[in-house]
MIDO-998836 format. One record per atom (N, C-alpha, C): residue number from 0; residue in one letter; atom name; x negated, y, z negated. Coordinates in nm, 2 decimals. Each point is the difference from the previous one (the first is absolute). Layout:
! MIDO-998836
<site NUM,'A','CA',<X,Y,Z>>
...
END
This chain:
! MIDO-998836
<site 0,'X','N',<-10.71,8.45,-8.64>>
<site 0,'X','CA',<-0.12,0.07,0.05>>
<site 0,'X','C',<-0.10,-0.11,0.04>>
<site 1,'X','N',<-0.06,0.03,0.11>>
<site 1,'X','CA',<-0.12,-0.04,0.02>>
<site 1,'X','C',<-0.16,0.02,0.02>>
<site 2,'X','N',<-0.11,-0.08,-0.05>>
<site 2,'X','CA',<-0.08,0.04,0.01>>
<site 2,'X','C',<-0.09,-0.01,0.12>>
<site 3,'X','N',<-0.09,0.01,0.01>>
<site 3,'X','CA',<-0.15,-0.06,0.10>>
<site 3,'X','C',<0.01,-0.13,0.01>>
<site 4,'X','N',<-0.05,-0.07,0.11>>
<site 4,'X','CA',<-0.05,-0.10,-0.04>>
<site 4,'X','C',<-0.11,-0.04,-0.07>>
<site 5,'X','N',<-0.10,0.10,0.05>>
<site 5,'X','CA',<-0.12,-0.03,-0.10>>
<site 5,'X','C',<-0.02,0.05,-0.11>>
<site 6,'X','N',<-0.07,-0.06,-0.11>>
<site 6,'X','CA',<0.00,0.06,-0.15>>
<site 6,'X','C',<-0.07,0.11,0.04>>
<site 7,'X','N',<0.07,0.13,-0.08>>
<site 7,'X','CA',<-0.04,0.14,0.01>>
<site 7,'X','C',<-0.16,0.00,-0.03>>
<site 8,'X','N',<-0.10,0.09,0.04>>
<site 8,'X','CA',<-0.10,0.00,-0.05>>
<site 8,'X','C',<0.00,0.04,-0.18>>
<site 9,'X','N',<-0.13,0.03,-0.02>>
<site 9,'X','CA',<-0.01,-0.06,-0.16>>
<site 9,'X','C',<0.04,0.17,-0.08>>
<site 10,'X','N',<-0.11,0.08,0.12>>
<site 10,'X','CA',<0.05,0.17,-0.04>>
<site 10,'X','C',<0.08,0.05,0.09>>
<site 11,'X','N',<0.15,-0.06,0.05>>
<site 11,'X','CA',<0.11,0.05,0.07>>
<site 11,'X','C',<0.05,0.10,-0.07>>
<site 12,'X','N',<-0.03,0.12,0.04>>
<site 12,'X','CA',<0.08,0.14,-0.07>>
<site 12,'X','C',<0.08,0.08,0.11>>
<site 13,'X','N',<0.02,-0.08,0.13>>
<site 13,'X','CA',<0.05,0.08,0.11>>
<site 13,'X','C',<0.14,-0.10,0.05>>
<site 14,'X','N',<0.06,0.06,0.02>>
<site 14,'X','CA',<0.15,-0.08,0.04>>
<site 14,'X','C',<0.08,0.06,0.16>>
<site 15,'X','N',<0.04,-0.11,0.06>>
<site 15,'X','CA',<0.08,0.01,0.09>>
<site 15,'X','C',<0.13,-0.08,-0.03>>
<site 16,'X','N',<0.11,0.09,0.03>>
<site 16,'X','CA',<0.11,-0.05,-0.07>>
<site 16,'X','C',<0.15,0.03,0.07>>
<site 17,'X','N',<0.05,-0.10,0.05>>
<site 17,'X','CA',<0.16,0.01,0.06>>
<site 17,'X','C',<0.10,0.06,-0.09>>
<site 18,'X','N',<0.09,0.08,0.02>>
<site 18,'X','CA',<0.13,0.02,-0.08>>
<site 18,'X','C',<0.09,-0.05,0.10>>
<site 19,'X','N',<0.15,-0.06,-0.07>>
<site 19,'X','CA',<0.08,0.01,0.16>>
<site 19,'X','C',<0.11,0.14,-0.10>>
<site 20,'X','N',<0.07,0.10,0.08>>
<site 20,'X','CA',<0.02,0.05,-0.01>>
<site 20,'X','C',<0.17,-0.01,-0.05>>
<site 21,'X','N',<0.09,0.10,-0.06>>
<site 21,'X','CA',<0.14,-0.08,-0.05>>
<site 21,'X','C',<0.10,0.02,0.16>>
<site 22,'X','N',<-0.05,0.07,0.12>>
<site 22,'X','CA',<0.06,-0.03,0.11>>
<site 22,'X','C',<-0.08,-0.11,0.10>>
<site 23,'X','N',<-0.05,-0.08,-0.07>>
<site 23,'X','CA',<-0.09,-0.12,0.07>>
<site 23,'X','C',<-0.14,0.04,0.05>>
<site 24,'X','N',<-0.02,0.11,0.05>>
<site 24,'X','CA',<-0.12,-0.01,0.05>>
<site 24,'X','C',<-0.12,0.00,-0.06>>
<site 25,'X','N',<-0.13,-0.01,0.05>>
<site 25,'X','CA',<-0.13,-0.06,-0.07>>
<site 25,'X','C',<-0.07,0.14,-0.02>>
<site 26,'X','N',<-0.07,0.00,-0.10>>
<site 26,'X','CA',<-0.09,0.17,-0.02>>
<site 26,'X','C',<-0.12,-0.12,-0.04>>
<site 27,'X','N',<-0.10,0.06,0.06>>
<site 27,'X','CA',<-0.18,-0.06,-0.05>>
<site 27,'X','C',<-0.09,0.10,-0.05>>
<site 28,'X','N',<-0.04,-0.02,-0.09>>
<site 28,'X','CA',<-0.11,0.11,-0.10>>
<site 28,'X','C',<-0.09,-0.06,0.04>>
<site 29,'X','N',<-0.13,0.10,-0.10>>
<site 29,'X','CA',<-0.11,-0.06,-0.08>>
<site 29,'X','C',<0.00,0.08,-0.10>>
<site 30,'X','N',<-0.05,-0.04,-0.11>>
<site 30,'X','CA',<-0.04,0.07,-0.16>>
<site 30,'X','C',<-0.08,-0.09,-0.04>>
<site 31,'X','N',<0.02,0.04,-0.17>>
<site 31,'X','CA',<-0.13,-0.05,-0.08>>
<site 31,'X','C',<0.11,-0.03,-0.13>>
<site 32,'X','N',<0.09,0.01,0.02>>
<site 32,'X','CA',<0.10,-0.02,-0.08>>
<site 32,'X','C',<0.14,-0.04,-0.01>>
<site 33,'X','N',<-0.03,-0.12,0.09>>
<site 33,'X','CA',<0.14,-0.05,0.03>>
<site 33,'X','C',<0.17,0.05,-0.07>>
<site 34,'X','N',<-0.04,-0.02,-0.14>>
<site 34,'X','CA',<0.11,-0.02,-0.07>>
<site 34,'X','C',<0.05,0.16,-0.03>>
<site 35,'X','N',<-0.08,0.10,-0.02>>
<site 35,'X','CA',<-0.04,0.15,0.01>>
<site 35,'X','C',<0.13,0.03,0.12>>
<site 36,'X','N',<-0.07,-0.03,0.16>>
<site 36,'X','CA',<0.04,0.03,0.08>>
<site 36,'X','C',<0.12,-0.02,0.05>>
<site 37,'X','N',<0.09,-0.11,-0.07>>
<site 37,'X','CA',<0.07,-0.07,0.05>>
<site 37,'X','C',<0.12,0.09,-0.10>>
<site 38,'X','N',<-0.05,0.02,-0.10>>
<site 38,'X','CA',<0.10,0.08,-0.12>>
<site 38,'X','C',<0.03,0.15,0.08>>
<site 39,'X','N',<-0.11,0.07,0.01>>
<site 39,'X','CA',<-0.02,0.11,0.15>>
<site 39,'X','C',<0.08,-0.01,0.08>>
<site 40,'X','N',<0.01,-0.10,0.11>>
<site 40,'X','CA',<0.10,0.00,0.09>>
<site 40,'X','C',<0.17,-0.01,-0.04>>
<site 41,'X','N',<-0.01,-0.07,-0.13>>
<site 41,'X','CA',<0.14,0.00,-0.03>>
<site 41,'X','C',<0.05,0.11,-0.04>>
<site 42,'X','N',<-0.07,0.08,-0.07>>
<site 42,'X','CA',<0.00,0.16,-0.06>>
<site 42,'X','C',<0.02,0.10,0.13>>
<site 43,'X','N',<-0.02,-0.07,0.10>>
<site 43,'X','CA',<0.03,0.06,0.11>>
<site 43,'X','C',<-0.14,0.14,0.01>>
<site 44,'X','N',<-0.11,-0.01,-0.04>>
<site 44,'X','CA',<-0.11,0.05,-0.03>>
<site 44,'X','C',<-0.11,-0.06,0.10>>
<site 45,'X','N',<0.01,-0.10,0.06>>
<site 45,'X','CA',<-0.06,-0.07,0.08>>
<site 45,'X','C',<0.01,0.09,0.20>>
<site 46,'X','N',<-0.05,-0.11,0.03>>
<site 46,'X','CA',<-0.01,0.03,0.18>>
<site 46,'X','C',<0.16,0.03,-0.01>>
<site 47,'X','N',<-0.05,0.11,0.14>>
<site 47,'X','CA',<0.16,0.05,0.03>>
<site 47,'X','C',<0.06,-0.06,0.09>>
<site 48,'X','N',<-0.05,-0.11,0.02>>
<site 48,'X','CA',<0.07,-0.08,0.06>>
<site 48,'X','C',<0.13,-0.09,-0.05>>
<site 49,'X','N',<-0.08,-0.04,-0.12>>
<site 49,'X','CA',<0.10,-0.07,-0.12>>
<site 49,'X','C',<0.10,0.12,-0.09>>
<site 50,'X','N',<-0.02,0.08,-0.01>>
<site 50,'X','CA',<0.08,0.08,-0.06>>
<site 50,'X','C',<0.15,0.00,0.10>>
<site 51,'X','N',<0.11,-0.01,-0.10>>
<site 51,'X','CA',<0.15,-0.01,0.07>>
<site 51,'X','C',<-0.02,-0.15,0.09>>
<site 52,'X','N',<-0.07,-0.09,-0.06>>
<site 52,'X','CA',<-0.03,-0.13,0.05>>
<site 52,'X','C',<0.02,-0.10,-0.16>>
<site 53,'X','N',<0.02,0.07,-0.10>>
<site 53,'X','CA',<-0.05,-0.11,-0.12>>
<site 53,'X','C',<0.17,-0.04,-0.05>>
<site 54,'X','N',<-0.02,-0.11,-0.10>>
<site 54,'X','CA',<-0.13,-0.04,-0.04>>
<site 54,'X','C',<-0.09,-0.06,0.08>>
<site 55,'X','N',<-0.09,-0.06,-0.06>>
<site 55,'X','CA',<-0.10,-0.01,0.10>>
<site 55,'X','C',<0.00,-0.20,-0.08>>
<site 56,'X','N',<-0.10,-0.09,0.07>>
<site 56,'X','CA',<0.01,-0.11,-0.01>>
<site 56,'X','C',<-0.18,-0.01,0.03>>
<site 57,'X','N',<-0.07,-0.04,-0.09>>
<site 57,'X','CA',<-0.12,-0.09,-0.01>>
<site 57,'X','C',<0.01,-0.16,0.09>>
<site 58,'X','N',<-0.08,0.01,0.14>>
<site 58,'X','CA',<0.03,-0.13,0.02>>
<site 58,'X','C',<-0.14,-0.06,0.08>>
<site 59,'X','N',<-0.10,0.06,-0.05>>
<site 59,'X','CA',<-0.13,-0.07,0.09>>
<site 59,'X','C',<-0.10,0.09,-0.09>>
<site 60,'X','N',<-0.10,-0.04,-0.03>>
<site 60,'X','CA',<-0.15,0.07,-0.04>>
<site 60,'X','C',<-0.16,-0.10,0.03>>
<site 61,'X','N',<-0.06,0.03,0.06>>
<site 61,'X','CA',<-0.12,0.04,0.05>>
<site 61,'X','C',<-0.11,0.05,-0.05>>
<site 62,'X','N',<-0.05,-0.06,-0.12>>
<site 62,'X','CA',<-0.14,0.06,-0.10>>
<site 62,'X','C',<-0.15,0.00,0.08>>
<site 63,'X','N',<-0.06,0.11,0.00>>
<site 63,'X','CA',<-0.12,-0.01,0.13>>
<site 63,'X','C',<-0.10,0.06,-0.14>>
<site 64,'X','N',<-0.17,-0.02,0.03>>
<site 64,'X','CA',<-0.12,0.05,-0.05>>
<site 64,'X','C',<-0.03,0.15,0.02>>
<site 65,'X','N',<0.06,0.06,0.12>>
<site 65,'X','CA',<-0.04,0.16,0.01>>
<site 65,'X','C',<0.11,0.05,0.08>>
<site 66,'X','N',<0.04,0.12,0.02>>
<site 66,'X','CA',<0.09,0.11,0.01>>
<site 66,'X','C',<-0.02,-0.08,0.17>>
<site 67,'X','N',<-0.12,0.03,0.09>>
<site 67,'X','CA',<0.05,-0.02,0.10>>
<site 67,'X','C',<0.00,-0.13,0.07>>
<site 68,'X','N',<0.00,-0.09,-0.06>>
<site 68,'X','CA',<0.07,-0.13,0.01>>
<site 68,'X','C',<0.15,0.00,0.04>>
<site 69,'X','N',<0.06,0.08,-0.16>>
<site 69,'X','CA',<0.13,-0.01,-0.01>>
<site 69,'X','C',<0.05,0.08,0.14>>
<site 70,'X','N',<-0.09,0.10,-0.01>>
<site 70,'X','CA',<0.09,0.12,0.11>>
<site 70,'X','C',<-0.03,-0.04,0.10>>
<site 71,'X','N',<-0.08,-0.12,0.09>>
<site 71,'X','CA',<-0.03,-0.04,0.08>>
<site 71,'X','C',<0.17,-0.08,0.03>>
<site 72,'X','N',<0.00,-0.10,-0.09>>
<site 72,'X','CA',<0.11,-0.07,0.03>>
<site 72,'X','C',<0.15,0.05,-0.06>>
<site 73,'X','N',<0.02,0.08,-0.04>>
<site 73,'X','CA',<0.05,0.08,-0.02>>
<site 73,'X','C',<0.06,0.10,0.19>>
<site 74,'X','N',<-0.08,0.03,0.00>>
<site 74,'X','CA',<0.06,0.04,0.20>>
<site 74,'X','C',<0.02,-0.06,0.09>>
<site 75,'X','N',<-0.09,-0.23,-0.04>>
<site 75,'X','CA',<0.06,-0.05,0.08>>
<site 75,'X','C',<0.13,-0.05,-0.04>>
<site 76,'X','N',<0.05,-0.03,-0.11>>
<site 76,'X','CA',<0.15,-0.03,0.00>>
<site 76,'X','C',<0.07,0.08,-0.01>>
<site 77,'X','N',<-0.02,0.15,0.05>>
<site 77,'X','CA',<0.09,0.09,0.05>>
<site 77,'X','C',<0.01,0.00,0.13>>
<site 78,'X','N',<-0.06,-0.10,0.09>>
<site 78,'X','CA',<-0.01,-0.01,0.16>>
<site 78,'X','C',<0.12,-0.11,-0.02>>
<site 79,'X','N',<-0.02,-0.05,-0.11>>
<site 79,'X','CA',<0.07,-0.14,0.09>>
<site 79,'X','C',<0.21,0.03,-0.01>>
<site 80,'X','N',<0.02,-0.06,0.14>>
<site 80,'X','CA',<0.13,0.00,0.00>>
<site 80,'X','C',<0.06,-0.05,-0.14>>
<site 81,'X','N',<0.09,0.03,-0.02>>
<site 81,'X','CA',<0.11,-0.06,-0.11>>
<site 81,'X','C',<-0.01,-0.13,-0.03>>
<site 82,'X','N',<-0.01,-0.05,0.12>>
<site 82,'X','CA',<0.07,-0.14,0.01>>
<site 82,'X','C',<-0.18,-0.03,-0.07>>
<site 83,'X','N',<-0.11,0.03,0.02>>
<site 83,'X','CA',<-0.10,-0.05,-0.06>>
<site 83,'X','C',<-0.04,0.02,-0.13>>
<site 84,'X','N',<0.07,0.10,-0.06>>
<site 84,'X','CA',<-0.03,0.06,-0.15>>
<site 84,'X','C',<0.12,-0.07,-0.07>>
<site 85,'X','N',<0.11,-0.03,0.07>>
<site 85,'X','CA',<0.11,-0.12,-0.08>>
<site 85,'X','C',<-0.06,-0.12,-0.03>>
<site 86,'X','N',<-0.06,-0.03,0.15>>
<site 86,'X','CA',<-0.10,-0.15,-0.01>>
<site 86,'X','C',<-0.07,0.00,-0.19>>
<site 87,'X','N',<-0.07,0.11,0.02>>
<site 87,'X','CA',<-0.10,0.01,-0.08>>
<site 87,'X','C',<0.05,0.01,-0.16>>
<site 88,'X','N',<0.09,0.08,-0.03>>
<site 88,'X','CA',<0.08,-0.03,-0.12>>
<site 88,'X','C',<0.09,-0.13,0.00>>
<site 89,'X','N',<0.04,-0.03,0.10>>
<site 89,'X','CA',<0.10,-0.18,0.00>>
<site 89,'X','C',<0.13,0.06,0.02>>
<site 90,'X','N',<0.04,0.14,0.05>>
<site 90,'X','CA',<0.18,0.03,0.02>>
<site 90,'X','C',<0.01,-0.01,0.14>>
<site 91,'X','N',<0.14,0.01,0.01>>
<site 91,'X','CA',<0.05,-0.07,0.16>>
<site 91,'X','C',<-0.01,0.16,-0.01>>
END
């Protein structure tokens, strides 16, 4: 897994966060509860996107100061091609 580059702020309670999925593909949240949500997705309780996708794999998080920070960047690395969200975790 990887993180930010920059040290999270000091009251980070908002998260943007990669899964790669168990048929490879990438699913991107936001929450307030990483470790919560990621149990969720596995439970198949999560986005329906990931459901009949799991297990699921923790591979990037993103700690931001307010909700729309996260959700800000949160839709832009839903723009980005594949090939740019692989960059961004380090997978070919």
């Amino acid at each position: 897994m990887t993180d930010s580059d920059a040290d999270p702020p000091a009251d980070a309670d908002h998260y943007v966060y990669i899964l790669r999925c168990d048929d490879g593909s990438l699913y991107t949240g936001y929450t307030t509860d990483v470790e919560r949500r990621v149990a969720e997705h596995d439970a198949g309780e999560g986005a329906k996107y990931t459901r009949g996708r799991t297990p699921v794999e923790l591979v990037h998080v993103e700690s931001f100061g307010s909700q729309s920070a996260a959700m800000s960047r949160e839709y832009e690395i839903k723009q980005f091609p594949r090939r740019e969200k692989a960059q961004l975790i380090d997978i070919e």
